[in-house]
C-alpha positions as CSV (number, residue, x, y, z in Angstrom):
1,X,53.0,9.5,112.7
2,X,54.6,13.1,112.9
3,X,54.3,13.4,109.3
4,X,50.7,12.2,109.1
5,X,50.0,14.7,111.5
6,X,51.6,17.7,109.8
7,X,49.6,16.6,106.5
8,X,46.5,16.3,108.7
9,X,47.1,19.7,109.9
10,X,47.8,21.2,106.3
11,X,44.5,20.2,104.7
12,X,42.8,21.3,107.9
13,X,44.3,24.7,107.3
14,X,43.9,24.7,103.0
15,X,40.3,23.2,103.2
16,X,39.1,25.8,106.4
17,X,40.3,28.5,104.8
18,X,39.1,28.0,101.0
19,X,35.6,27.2,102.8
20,X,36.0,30.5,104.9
21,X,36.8,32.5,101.8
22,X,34.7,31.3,99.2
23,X,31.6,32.0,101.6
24,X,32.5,35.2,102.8
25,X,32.9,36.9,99.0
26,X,29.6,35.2,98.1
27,X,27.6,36.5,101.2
28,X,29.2,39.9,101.0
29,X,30.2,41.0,97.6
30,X,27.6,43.7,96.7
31,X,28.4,45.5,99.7
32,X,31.9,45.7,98.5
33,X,31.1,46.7,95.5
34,X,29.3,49.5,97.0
35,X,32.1,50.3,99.3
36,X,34.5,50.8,95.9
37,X,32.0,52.9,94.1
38,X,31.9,55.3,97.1
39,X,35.7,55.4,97.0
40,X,36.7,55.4,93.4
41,X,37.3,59.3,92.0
42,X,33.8,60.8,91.2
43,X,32.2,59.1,93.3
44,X,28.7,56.9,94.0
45,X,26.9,57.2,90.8
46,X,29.8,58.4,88.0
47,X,31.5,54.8,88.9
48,X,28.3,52.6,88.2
49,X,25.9,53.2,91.2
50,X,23.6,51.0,91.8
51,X,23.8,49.1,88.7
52,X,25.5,45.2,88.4
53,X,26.0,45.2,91.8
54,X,28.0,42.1,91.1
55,X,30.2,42.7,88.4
56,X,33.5,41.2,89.1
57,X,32.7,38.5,91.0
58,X,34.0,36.3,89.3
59,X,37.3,37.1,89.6
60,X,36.8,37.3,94.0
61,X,35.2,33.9,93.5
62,X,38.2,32.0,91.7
63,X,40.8,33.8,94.1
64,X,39.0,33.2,97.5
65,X,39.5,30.3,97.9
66,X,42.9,29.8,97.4
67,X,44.2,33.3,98.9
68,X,42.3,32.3,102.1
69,X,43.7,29.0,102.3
70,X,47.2,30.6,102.1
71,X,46.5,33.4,104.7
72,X,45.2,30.0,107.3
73,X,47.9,27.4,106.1
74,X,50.5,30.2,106.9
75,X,48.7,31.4,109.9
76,X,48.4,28.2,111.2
77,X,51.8,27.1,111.0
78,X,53.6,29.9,112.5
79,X,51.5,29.9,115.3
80,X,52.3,26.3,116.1
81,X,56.1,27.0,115.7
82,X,56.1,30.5,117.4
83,X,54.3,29.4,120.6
84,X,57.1,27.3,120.8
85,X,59.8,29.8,120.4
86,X,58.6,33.0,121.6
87,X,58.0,32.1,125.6
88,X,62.1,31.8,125.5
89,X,62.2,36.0,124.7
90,X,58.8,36.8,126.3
91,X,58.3,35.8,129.1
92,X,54.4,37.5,129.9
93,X,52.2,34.9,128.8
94,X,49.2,37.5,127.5
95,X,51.7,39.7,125.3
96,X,53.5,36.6,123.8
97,X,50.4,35.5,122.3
98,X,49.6,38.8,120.5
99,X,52.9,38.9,119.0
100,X,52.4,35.4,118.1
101,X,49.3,36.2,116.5
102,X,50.5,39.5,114.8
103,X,53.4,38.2,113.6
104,X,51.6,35.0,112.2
105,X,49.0,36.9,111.0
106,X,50.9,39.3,109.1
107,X,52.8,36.4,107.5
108,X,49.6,35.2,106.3
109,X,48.5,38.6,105.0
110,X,51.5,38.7,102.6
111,X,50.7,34.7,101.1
112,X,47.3,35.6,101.1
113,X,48.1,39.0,98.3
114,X,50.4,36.5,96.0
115,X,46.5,35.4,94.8
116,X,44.5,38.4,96.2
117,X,46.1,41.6,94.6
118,X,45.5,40.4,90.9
119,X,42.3,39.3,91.5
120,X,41.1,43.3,93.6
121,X,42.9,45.0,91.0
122,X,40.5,42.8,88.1
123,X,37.4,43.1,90.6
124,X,37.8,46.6,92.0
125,X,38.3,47.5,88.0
126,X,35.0,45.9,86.5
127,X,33.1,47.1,90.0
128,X,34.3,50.8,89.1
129,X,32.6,50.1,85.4
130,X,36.2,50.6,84.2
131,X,35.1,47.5,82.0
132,X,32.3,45.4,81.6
133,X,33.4,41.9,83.2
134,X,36.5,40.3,84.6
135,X,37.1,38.8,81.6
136,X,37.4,41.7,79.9
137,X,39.8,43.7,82.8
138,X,41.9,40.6,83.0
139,X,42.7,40.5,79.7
140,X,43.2,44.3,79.2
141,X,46.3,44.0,81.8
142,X,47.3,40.4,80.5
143,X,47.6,42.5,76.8
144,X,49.7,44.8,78.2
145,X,47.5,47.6,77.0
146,X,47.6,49.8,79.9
147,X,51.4,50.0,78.8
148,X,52.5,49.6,82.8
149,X,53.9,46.0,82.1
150,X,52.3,43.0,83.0
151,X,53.8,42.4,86.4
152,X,53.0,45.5,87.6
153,X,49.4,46.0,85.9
154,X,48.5,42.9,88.3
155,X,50.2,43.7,91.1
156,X,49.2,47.3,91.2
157,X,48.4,48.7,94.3
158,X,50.8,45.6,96.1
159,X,52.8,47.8,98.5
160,X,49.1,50.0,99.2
161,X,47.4,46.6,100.1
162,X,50.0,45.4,101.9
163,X,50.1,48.3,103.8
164,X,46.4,48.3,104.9
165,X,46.3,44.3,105.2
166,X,49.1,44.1,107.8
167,X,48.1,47.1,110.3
168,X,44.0,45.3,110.0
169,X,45.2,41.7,110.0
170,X,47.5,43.0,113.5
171,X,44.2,44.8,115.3
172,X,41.8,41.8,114.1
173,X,43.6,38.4,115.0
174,X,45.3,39.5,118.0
175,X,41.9,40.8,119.1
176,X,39.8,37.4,117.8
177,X,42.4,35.2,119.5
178,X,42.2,37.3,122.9
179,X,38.2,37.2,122.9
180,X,37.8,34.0,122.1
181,X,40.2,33.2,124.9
182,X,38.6,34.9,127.4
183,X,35.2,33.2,126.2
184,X,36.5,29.7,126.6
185,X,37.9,30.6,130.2
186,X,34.8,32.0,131.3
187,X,32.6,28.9,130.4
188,X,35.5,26.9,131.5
189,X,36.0,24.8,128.5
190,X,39.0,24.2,125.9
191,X,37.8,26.2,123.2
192,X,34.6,28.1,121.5
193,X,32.0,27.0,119.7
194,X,32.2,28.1,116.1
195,X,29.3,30.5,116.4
196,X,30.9,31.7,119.3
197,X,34.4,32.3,117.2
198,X,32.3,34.2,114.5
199,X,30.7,36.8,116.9
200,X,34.7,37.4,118.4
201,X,35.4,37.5,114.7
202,X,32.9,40.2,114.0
203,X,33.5,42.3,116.5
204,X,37.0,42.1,116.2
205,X,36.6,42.6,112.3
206,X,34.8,45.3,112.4
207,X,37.3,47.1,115.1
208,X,40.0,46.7,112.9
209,X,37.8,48.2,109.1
210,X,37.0,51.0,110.8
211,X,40.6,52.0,112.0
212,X,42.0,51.0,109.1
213,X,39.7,52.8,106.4
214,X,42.2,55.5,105.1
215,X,44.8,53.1,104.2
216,X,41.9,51.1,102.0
217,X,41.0,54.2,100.9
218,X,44.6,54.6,99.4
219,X,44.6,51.5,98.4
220,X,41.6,52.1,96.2
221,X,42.9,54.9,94.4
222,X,45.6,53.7,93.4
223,X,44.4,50.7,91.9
224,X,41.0,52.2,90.2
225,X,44.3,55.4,89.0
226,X,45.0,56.1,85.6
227,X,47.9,58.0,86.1
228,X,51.8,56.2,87.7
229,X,51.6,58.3,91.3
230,X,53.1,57.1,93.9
231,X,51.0,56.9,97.4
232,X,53.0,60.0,98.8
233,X,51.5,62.1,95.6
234,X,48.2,60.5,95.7
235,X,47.8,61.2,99.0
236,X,48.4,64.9,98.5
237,X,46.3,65.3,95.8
238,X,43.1,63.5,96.9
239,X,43.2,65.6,100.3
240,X,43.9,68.9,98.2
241,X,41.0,67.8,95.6
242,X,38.5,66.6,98.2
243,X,39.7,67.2,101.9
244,X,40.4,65.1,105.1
245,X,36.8,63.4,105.0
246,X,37.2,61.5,101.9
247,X,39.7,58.9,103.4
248,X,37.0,57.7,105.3
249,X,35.0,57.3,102.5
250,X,32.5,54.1,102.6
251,X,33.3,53.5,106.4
252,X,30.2,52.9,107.0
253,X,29.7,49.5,104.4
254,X,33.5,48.4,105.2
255,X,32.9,48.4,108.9
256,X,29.3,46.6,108.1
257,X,31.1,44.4,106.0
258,X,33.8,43.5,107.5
259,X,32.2,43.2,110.7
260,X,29.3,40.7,109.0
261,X,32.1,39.3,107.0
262,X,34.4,38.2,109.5
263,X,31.6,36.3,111.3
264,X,30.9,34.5,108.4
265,X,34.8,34.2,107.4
266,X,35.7,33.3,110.8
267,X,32.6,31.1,111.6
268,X,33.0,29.4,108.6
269,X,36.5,28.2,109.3
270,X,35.9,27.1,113.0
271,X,33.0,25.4,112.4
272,X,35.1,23.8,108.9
273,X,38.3,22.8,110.9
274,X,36.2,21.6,114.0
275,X,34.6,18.9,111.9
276,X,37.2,18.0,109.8
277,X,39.9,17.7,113.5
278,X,36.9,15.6,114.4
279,X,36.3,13.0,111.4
280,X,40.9,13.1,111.3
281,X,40.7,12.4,115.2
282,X,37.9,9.5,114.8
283,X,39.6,7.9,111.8
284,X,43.1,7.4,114.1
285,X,41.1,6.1,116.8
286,X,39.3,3.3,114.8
């Protein structure tokens, strides 16, 4: 029964999550691609403008799913087994459950870039007009013929993205879980209704983009770079080149889609794992 339960719980988490993921990047992926155009070095209109708004989408598409279905299946789990730990070190109730969710969240974050880093440094690469599809990017680092090694053509831009993901994944979960909570208790029930998750998610999404811009920002750069800097030496030239402003460059469509994003992201997967806890729960009874 325990063991039907944990697989029960798993493909909750895997099928939520690719749901969540997969709509998200569909809904939303011009306004990223805007978002890296404003970003990349020359700006707007030298990096493709607002031409093929949706080049490199097929490289989002095929990683969505599974990257978000990492990020929930982690998420989920360590918040089962943390809410159970934790209350012996911390004892207030409020501030255990936002480490809980950092910490889980965070977790998540780093499953989730195994799948997502490859696929941004493809997609961010074809948005730029580096190349002209995915296909094409993917096979210019598969080749090797960026000469930075295969690995670490891929993974570029890891530590960068892992840097932004964990600080925005800490201000957005924590935040989600705590409005959501306070929702339920007001209307006195167990839990939200999905549509109800997705505005918690959105504000709470869009919180988190806009603090978090500069690191994405960074992160950008040193993906869409030519050159092996590291981020201490990209940061000091990009400010010397262009100035403080420029690391909040396209705050305005990560915020919007973030924000729009995570109702969709978050919505998505509440209103995914609500049905499917329902159908698993009305199969045991019968």
């Amino acid at each position: 029964m325990a063991s039907s339960t944990k697989d029960n719980l798993f493909l909750i988490s895997l099928v939520s999550g690719g749901a969540a993921g997969t709509a998200t990047d569909l809904a939303f992926f011009p306004i990223d691609t805007l978002k890296t155009r404003l970003q990349a070095k020359g700006g707007f209109f030298s990096n493709g403008g607002w031409n093929g708004v949706y080049k490199g989408l097929g490289s989002a598409v095929i990683a969505s799913a599974p990257s978000a279905s990492l990020f929930f299946i982690t998420y989920d789990y360590m918040k089962r087994e943390l809410k159970t730990v934790l209350p012996n070190y911390i004892k207030d109730t409020q501030t255990c459950l936002n480490v809980t969710h950092m910490i889980s969240a965070s977790l998540g974050e780093i499953a989730a870039c195994l799948v997502r880093v490859p696929a941004e440094v493809i997609k961010q690469r074809t948005q730029a007009s580096h190349f002209n599809s995915s296909l094409e990017s993917f096979k210019h680092i598969l080749h090797n013929k960026s000469g930075e090694g295969i690995l670490k053509g891929f993974y570029r831009g890891w530590s960068t993205t892992i840097m932004r993901e964990i600080p925005f994944t800490m201000i957005q979960f924590p935040l989600y879980e705590y409005l959501k909570l306070r929702w339920s208790k007001l209307l006195e029930v167990d839990h939200v209704q999905p549509y109800q998750g997705a505005l918690c998610g959105s504000f709470a999404g869009g919180i988190a983009a806009a603090l978090t811009t500069p690191l994405d920002v960074i992160k950008t750069r040193l993906m869409l770079s030519k050159e092996k800097l590291s981020v201490g030496k990209l940061i000091s030239n990009t400010y010397k080149e262009e100035g403080f402003k420029v690391f909040f460059s396209g705050i305005g469509p990560r915020t919007m889609w973030i924000s729009a994003g995570g109702a969709i992201f978050l919505g998505v997967y509440e209103a995914v794992n609500d049905f499917m806890s329902y159908r698993l729960n009305d199969k045991k009874l019968n």
